[in-house]
LOPA-906591 format. One line per 10 residues: number of its first residue (from 0); their letters; for each residue x, y, z of N, C-alpha, C. Coordinates in nm, 4 decimals, padded with zeros to 6 digits, always signed. Atoms other than C-alpha are relative to their C-alpha. Last residue first. Layout:
<atoms>
NUM> a> X:Y:Z:X:Y:Z:X:Y:Z | ...
</atoms>
This chain:
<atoms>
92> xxxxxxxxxx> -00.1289:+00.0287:-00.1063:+02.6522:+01.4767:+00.8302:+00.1472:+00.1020:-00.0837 | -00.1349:-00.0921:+00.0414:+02.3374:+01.6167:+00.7944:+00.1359:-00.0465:+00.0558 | -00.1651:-00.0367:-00.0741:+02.0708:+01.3903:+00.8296:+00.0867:+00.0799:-00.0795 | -00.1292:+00.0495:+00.0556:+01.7130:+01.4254:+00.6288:+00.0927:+00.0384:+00.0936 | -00.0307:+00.1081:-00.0026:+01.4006:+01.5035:+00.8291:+00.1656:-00.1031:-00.0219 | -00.0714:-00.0184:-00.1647:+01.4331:+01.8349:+00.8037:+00.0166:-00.1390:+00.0571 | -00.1424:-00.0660:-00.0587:+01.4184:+01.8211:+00.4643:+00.0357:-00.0223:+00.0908 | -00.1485:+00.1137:+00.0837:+01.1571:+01.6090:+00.3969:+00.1150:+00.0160:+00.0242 | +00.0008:+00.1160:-00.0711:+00.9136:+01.8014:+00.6323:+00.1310:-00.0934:+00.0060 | -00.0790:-00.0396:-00.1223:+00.9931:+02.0744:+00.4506:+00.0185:-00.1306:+00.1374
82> xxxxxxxxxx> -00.0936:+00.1136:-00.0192:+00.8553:+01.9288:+00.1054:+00.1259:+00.0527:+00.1300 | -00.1905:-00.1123:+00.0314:+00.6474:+02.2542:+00.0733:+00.1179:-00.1007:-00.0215 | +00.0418:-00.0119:+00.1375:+00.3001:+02.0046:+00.0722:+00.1570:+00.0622:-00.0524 | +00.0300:+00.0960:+00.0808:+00.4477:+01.8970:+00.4292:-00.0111:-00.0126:-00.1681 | -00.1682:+00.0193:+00.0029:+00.5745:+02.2186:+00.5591:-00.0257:-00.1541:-00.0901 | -00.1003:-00.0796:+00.1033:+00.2246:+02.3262:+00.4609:+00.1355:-00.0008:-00.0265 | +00.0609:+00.0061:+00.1080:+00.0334:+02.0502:+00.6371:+00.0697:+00.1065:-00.1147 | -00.0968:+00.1392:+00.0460:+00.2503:+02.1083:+00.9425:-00.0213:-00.0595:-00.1683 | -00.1558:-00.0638:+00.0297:+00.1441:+02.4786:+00.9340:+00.0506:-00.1501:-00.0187 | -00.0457:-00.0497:+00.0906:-00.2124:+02.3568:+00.9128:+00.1592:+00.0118:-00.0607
72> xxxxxxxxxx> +00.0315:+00.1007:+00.0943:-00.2229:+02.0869:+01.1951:+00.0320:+00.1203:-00.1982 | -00.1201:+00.0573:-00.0614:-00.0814:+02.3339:+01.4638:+00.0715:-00.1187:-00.1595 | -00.0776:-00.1242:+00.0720:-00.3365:+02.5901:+01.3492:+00.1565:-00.1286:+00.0189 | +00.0413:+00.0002:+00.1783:-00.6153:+02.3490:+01.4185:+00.1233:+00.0593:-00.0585 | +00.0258:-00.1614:+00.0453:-00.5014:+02.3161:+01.7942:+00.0221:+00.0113:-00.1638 | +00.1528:-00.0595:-00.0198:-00.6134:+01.9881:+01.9509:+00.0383:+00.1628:-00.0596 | -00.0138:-00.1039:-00.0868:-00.3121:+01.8039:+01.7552:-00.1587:+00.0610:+00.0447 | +00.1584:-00.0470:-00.1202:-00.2766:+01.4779:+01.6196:+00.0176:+00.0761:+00.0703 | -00.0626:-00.0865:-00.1229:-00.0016:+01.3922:+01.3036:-00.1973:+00.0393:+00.0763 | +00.1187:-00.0625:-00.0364:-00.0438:+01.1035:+01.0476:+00.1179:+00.0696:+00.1286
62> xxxxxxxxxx> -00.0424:-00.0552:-00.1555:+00.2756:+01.0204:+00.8248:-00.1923:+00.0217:+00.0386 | +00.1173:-00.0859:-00.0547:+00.2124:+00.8432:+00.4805:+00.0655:+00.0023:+00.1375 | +00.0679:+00.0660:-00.1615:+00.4512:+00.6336:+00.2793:-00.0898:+00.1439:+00.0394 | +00.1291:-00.0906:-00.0608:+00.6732:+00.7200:-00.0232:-00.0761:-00.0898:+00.0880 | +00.0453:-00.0119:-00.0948:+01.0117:+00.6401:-00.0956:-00.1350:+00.0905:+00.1039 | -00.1061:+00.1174:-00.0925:+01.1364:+00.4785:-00.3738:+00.0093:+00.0666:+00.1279 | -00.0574:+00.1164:+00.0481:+00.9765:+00.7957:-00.5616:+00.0923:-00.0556:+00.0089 | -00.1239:-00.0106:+00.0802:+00.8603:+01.0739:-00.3084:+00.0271:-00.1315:-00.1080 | +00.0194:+00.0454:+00.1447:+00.4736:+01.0498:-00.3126:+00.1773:-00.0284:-00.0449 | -00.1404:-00.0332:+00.0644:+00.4389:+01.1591:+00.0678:+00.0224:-00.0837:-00.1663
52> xxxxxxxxxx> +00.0142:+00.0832:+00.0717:+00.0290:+01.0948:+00.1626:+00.1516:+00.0725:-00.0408 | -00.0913:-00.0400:+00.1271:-00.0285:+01.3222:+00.4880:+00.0596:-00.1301:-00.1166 | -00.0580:+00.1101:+00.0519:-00.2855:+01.2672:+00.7274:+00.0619:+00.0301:-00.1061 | -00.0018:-00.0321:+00.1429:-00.3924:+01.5191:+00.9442:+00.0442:-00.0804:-00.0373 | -00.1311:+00.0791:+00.0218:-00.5793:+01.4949:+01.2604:+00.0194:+00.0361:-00.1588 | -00.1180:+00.0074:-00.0826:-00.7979:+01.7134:+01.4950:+00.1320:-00.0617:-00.0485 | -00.0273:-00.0186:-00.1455:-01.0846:+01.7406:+01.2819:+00.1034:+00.0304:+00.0435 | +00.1398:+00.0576:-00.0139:-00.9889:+01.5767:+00.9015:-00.0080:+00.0513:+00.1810 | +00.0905:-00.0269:-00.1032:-00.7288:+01.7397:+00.7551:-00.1192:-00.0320:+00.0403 | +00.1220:+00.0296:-00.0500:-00.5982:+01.5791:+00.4678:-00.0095:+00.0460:+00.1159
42> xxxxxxxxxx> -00.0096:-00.0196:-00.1103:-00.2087:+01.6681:+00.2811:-00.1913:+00.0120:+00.0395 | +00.1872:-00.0034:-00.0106:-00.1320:+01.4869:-00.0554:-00.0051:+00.0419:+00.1577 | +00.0241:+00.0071:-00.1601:+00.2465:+01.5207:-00.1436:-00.1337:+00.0244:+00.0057 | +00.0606:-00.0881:-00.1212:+00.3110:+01.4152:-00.5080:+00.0063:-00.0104:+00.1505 | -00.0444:-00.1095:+00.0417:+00.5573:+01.2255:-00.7342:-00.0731:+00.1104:+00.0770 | -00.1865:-00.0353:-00.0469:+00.4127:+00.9279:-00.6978:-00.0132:+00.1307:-00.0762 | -00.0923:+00.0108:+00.1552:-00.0040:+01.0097:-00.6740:+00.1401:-00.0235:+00.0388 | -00.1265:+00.0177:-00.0244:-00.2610:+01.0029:-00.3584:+00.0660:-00.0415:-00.1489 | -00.1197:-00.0943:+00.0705:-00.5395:+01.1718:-00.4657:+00.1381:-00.0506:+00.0159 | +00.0207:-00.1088:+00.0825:-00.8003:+00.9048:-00.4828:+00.0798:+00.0862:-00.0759
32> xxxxxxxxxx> +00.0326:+00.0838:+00.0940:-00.6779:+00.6979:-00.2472:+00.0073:+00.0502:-00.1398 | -00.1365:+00.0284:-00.0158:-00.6760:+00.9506:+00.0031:+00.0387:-00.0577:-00.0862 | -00.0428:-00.1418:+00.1020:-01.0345:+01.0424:-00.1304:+00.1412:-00.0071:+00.0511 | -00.0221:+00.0162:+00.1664:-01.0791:+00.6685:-00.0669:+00.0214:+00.1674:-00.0591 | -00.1156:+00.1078:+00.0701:-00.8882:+00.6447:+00.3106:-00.0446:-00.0024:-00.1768 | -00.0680:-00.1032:+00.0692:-01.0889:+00.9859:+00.4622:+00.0516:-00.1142:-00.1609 | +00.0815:+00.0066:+00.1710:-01.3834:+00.7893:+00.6010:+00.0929:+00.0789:-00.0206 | +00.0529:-00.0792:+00.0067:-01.2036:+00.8078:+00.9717:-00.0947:+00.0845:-00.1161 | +00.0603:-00.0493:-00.1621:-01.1701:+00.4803:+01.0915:-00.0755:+00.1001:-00.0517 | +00.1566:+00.0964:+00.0111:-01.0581:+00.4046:+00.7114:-00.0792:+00.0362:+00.1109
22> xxxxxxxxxx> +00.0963:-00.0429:+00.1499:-00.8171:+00.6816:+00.7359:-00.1476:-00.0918:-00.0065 | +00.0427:-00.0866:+00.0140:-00.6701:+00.5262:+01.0518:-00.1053:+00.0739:-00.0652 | +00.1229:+00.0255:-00.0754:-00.6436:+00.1923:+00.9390:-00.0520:+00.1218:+00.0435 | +00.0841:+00.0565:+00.0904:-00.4144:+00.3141:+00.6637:-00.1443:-00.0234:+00.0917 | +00.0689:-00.1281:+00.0682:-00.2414:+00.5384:+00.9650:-00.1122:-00.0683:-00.1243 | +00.0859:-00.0455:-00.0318:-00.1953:+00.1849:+01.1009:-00.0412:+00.1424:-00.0145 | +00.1249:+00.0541:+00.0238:-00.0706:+00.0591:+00.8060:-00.0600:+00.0228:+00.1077 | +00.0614:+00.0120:+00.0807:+00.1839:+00.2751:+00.7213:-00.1413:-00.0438:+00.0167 | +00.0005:+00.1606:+00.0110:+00.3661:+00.3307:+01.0592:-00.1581:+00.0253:-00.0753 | -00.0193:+00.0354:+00.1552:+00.4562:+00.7013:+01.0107:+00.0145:-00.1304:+00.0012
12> xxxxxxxxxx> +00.0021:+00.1658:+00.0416:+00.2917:+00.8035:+01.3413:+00.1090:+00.0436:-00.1330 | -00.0367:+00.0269:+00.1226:+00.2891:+01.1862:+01.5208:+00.0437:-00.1597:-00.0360 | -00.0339:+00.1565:+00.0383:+00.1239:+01.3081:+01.7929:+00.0188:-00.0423:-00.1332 | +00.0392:+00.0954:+00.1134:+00.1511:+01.6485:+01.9052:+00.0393:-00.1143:-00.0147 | -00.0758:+00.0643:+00.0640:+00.1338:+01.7976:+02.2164:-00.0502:-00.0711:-00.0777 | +00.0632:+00.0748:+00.0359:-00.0911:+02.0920:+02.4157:+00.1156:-00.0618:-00.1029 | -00.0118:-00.0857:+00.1377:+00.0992:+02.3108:+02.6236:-00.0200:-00.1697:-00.0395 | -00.0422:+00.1015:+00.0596:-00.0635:+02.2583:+02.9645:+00.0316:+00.0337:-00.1365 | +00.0937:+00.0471:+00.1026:-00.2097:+02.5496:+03.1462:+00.1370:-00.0977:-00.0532 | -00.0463:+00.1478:-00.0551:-00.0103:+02.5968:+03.5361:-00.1020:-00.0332:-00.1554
2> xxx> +00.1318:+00.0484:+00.0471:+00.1468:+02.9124:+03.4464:-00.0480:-00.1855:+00.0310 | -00.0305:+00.1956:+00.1513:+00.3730:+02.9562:+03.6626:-00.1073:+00.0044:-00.0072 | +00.1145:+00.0888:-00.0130:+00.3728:+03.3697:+03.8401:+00.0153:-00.1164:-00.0979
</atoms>
């Protein structure tokens, strides 16, 4: 039997300034503000979206990700704070 339910997909940015606009949209941008530090990872859940604040030094920026399943948004939020993100990100050659 096919299932005919939809597997729900995430959306993911790392263009700075409209995740900046984002935040503002969503009143998150001064406790973003707030915590964002170099040298840290700052991770926000707000609803359906998360906004992540990367601190690496000489290269930090913010990612947003959009999922309808809360659990989707956590675990990313923990690969995030974990610096897994970072990793996987990086090439292997």
């Amino acid at each position: 039997m096919e299932s005919t339910q939809k597997i729900p997909k995430i959306i993911a940015c790392q263009d700075d300034r409209a995740i900046i606009k984002r935040m503002k949209q969503r009143g998150v941008w001064s406790k973003m503000k707030e915590l964002a530090k170099s040298g840290e990872t700052i991770a926000i859940i707000n609803h359906d979206e998360l906004f992540v604040w990367h601190g690496a030094p000489g290269d930090s920026g913010y990612s947003f990700f959009k999922s309808p399943l809360p659990g989707d948004l956590v675990l990313i939020a923990g690969m995030a704070c974990d610096n897994t993100l970072a990793a996987a990100g990086q090439s292997r050659h």
